[in-house]
Every structure is written in structure tokens, then in C-alpha cells.
C-alpha positions as CSV (number, residue, x, y, z in Angstrom):
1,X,-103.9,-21.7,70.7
2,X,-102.3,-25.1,69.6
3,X,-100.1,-23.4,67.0
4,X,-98.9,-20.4,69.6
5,X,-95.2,-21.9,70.6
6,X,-94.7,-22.5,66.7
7,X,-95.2,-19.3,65.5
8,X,-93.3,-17.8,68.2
9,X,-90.6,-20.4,67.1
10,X,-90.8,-19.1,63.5
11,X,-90.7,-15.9,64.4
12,X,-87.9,-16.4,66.6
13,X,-85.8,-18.2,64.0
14,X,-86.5,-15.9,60.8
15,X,-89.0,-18.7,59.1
16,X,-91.6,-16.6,59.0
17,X,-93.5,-12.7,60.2
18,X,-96.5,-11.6,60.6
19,X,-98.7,-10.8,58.2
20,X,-98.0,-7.1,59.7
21,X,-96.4,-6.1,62.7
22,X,-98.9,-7.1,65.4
23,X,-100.8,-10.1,63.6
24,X,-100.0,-13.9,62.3
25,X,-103.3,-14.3,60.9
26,X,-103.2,-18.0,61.2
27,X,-106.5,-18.9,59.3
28,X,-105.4,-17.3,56.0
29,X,-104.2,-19.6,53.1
30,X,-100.1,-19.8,52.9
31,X,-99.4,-19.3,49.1
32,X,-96.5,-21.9,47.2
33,X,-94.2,-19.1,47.2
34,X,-95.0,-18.6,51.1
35,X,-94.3,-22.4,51.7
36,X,-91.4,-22.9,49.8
37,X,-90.0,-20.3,51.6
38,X,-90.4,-21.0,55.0
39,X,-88.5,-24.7,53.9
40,X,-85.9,-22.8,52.5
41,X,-85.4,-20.4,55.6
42,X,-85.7,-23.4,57.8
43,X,-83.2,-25.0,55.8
44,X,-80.6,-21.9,56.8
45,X,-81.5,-20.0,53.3
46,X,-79.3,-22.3,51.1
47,X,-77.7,-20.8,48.4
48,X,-79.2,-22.3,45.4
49,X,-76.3,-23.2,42.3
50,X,-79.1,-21.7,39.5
51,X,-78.8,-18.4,38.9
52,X,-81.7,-18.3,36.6
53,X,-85.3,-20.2,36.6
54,X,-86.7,-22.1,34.1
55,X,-90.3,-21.2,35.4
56,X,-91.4,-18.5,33.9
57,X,-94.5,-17.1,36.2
58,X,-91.2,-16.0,38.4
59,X,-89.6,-12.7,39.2
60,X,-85.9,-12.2,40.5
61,X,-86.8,-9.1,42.1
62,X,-89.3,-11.6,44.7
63,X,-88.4,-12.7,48.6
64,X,-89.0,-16.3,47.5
65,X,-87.4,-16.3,44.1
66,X,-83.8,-18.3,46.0
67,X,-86.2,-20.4,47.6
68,X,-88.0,-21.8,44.3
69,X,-85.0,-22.2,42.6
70,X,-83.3,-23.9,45.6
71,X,-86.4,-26.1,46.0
72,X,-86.3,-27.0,42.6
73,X,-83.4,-28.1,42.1
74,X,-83.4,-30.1,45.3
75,X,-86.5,-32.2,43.6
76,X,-88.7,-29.7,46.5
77,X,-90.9,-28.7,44.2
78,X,-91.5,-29.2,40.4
79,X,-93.5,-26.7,39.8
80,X,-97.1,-26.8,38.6
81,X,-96.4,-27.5,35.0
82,X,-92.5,-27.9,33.5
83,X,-92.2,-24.1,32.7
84,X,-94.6,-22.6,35.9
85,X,-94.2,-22.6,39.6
86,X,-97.7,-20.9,40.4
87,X,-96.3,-18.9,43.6
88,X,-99.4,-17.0,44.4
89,X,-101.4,-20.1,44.1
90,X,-102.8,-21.4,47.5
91,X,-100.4,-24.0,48.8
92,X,-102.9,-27.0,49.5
93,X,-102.3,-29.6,52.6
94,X,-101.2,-32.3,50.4
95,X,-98.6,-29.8,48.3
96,X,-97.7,-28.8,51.9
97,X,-96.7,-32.6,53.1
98,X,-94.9,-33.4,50.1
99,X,-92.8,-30.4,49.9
100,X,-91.6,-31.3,53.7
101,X,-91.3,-35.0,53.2
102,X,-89.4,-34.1,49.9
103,X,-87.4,-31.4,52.2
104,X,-86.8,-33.2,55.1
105,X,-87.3,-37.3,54.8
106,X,-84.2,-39.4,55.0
């Protein structure tokens, strides 16, 4: 599959798992949360300088809760609305390019 060597890249580098411990299930939808977080991990898991969010659909106790508010205040991500972040909303392609242009453009 086209996508094989990145996935085992991911993997490899602590971006991403498997959706359990023999699958990667590469057809199923990546969630905001899920994309955020893979920026964030490919990014070296940045501290972020927030300790608390302003969105209020999030919860500390979440993997990706250091990744929204590290993409937040990095102008990653603004949320869906000014006081929600949506992070079990499907991530849709276009969300997906801007969050890496936004992440990684010079």
C-alpha cells in the first residue's frame, strides 16, 4: 500500500498506533483531536505555556488535551467556534491541510 512506509514511520517515531495492536485501519476517519495530535507529536510534544483551555467541549484528563492547547495558541487550530474545539468531530481534508500548513509553512 501507498501509505505502508508512513505508517511504519509514525509508528516508529511515536506520532501515531494502531487502532489496536495488530491494525492501522487506514480507511477510518482521523478525528480533530486525532490530527492535532499527531502535529503536536511530530512537533516533539511541545510543552504548551496554557495550563487551562478556553474551549470548553475539552477534558484535561484526554491524550490530546496538550496538543489542542499547544495548537491553539500556536494559531494551529482555532477551534470550531471561540469557546469549542469539536475533538471528536471528523477532521475533514481541508481542516487537515490547514492545520499542517499553519504547523509547518515558513
Amino acid at each position: 500500500s501507498y501509505y505502508y512506509d508512513a505508517v511504519e514511520w509514525a509508528v516508529r517515531n511515536g506520532i501515531t498506533n494502531g487502532t489496536d495492536a495488530t491494525h492501522f485501519s487506514p480507511s477510518t476517519p482521523c478525528t480533530r483531536a486525532q490530527m492535532v495530535t499527531f502535529i503536536w507529536r511530530a512537533a516533539g510534544c511541545p510543552e504548551p505555556k496554557a495550563l487551562f483551555s478556553s474551549f470548553v467541549d475539552l477534558d484535561e484528563t484526554m491524550y490530546y488535551y496538550k496538543a489542542v492547547l499547544w495548537a491553539s495558541e500556536n494559531g494551529i487550530t482555532n477551534g470550531t467556534s471561540s469557546t469549542t474545539f469539536s475533538p471528536d468531530d471528523d477532521c475533514i481534508r481541508a481542516q487537515i491541510v490547514t492545520f499542517l500548513y499553519r504547523a509547518f509553512a515558513e
